[in-house]
N, C-alpha and C positions, 0 to 999 in steps of 0.2 A: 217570539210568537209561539203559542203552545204548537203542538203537533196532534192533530185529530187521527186516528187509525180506522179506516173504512174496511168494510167487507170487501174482499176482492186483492186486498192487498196494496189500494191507493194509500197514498195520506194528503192531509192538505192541512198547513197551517193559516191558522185560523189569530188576528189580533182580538187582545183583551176586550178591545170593547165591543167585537160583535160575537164573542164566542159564546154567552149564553145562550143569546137567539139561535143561531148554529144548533150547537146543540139540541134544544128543544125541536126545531125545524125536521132535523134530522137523526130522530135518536134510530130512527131503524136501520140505516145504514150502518151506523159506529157499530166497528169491532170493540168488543170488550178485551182489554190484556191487564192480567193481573203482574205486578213486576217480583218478584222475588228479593226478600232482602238476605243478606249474607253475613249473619253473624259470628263473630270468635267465640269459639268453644270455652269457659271460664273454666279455666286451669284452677282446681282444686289445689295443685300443687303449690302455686305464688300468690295463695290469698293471703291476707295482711293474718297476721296472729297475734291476740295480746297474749303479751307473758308477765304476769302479776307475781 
């Protein structure tokens, strides 16, 4: 079941089939949280090299 994040600090999950309605119902409440992704730095050093 997804996980809704509300203002205040609740959460409440919410099943697929009524989480649009949800949603819509209650867009004022939802906190918005953006997630951060975590990428590896591309090592310059171990790139593939041709040698012709």
């Amino acid at each position: 079941m997804p996980t809704v994040y509300l203002k205040g600090g609740k959460t409440v999950e919410v099943s697929m089939e009524d989480l649009e309605n949800y949603l819509y119902e209650n867009h004022e409440n939802i906190e918005t949280r953006r997630k951060k992704l975590r990428r590896l730095p591309l090592d310059v050093a171990k790139a593939p090299t041709s040698s012709k």
